[in-house]
Structure formats: C-alpha cells, structure tokens
C-alpha positions, 0 to 999 in steps of 0.5 A: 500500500503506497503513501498517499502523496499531496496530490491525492489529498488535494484530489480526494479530500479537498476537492471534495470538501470545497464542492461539499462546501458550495453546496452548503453556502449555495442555500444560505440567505440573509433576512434583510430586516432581522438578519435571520439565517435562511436556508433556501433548498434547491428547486427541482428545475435547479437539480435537472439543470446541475444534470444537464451541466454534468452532461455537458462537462462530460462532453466537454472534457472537464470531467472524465466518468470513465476515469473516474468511476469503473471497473478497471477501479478498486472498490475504494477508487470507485467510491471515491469517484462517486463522492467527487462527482456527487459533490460537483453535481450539488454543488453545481446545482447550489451555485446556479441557485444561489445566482438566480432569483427565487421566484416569480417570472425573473426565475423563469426567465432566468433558467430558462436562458441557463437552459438554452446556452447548455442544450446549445453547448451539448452540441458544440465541440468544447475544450476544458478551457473554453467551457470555463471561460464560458461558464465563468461569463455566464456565473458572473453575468447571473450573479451581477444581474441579481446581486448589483441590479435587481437587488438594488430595484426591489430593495426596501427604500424610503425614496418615492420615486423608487417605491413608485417604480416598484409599484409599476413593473409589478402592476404591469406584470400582473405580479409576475414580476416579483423579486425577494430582497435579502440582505446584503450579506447574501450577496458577500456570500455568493460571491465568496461561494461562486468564487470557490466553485470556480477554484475548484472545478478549475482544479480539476480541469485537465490543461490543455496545450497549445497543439490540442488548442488548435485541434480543437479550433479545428474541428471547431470551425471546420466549415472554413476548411475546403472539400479537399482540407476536410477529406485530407483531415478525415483521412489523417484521423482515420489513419491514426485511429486505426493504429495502435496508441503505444506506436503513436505514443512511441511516435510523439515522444520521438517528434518531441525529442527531435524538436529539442534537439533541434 
C-alpha cells in the first residue's frame, strides 16, 4: 500500500470538501430586516439543470466518468469517484441557485436562458478551457444581474420615486414580476461561494496545450476548411485511429525529442 502523496489529498479530500462546501453556502440567505439565517433548498428545475451541466462537462472534457468511476477501479477508487462527482453535481446545482432569483417570472426567465446556452453547448465541440471561460461569463453575468441590479430595484427604500417604480413593473406584470430582497450579506456570500466553485472545478480541469488548442479550433470551425482540407483531415484521423496508441505514443515522444534537439 503506497503513501498517499499531496496530490491525492488535494484530489480526494479537498476537492471534495470545497464542492461539499458550495453546496452548503449555495442555500444560505440573509433576512434583510432581522438578519435571520435562511436556508433556501434547491428547486427541482435547479437539480435537472446541475444534470444537464454534468452532461455537458462530460462532453466537454472537464470531467472524465470513465476515469473516474469503473471497473478497471478498486472498490475504494470507485467510491471515491462517486463522492467527487456527487459533490460537483450539488454543488453545481447550489451555485446556479444561489445566482438566480427565487421566484416569480425573473426565475423563469432566468433558467430558462441557463437552459438554452447548455442544450446549445451539448452540441458544440468544447475544450476544458473554453467551457470555463464560458461558464465563468455566464456565473458572473447571473450573479451581477441579481446581486448589483435587481437587488438594488426591489430593495426596501424610503425614496418615492423608487417605491413608485416598484409599484409599476409589478402592476404591469400582473405580479409576475416579483423579486425577494435579502440582505446584503447574501450577496458577500455568493460571491465568496461562486468564487470557490470556480477554484475548484478549475482544479480539476485537465490543461490543455497549445497543439490540442488548435485541434480543437479545428474541428471547431471546420466549415472554413475546403472539400479537399476536410477529406485530407478525415483521412489523417482515420489513419491514426486505426493504429495502435503505444506506436503513436512511441511516435510523439520521438517528434518531441527531435524538436529539442533541434
């Protein structure tokens, strides 16, 4: 049995904790007269969408199930993967609860835009990097929306002019347009819980290289590629498809040592 290095702690324990964490802080709201602590659980739609976003990390290559959970695991490994994953999918789900209204049609104008951008995303081809930067837009536009913007619109206010067009959007809206101000701690602590999501999915994200940048621009935006570009990229894909991964593993070690040497 080997000694468990730095790297397993941080991968097994702490990635885990900071999920486990995020999921916790996700549900956790502030009163905005008393101050009361209220802990708001995540609404059906808010859990299928944390399965969708799964789905999409799967495809995207932020994650990797197979290597994280099957057979070729021990019973330890495997249970292990199932506890990270189970974390990433809570926490997932919390984070978009805590940027998105509670109620009202601001809520269902909000998860229904979520809902667009990643069935949009399950068909587009995606690299670790770009899905983070895209996931990170979108958290932060979310979290600016409701915390700078409409938090300040429905706050409790002693100026008429406000209370006025409080009153008109909601009248106007039949009272669909409702909104429910917290406390100003609660948007401290998004921030500080959207902030640790992102840390610690980035953690696990796998890095990519400058070469498997450009092989995903590729196939990206392969429609700028001509008829002929297209059947000399298929066919190299075939050829290298159809042989064995230790040759060409064997094949781009010995490419890399040519390029240092030279």
């Amino acid at each position: 049995m080997r000694k468990p290095e730095a790297k397993d702690v941080f991968e097994y324990i702490l990635v885990p904790l900071a999920f486990l964490t995020v999921a916790l802080l996700g549900g956790v709201r502030f009163a905005v007269d008393t101050g009361e602590l209220r802990f708001i659980a995540p609404p059906l739609v808010t859990l299928i969408l944390g399965a969708l976003v799964l789905i999409v990390f799967a495809r995207g290559g932020l994650i990797d199930p197979a290597g994280t959970i099957g057979e070729r695991h021990g019973l330890v490994e495997n249970a292990s993967g199932v506890v990270r994953v189970t974390s990433l999918y809570f926490a997932t789900a919390q984070v978009f609860n805590a940027v998105t209204p509670e109620r009202g049609l601001l809520g269902f104008c909000f998860n229904l835009f979520y809902f667009l951008i990643f069935w949009n995303n399950l068909f587009v081809v995606f690299n670790p990097a770009r899905l983070m930067r895209s996931l990170a837009g979108m958290l932060g536009a979310s979290f600016a929306l409701k915390y700078l913007v409409l938090s300040d619109l429905f706050a409790p206010t002693e100026s008429w002019a406000k209370y006025i067009l409080q009153t008109l959007m909601k009248t106007a809206s039949l009272g669909a347009l409702e909104y429910e101000a917290f406390a100003p701690a609660t948007g401290y602590l998004a921030f500080a819980t959207v902030a640790l999501y992102l840390l610690a999915l980035y953690s696990i994200a796998p890095r990519v290289d400058s070469a498997e940048e450009l092989l995903y621009q590729v196939f990206a935006e392969r429609y700028r590629l001509t008829p002929v570009e297209r059947r000399r990229l298929l066919a190299a894909v075939a050829e290298t498809a159809s042989r064995e991964p230790a040759v060409i593993d064997a094949e781009i070690v010995e490419e890399r040592s040519d390029q240092s040497t030279s």
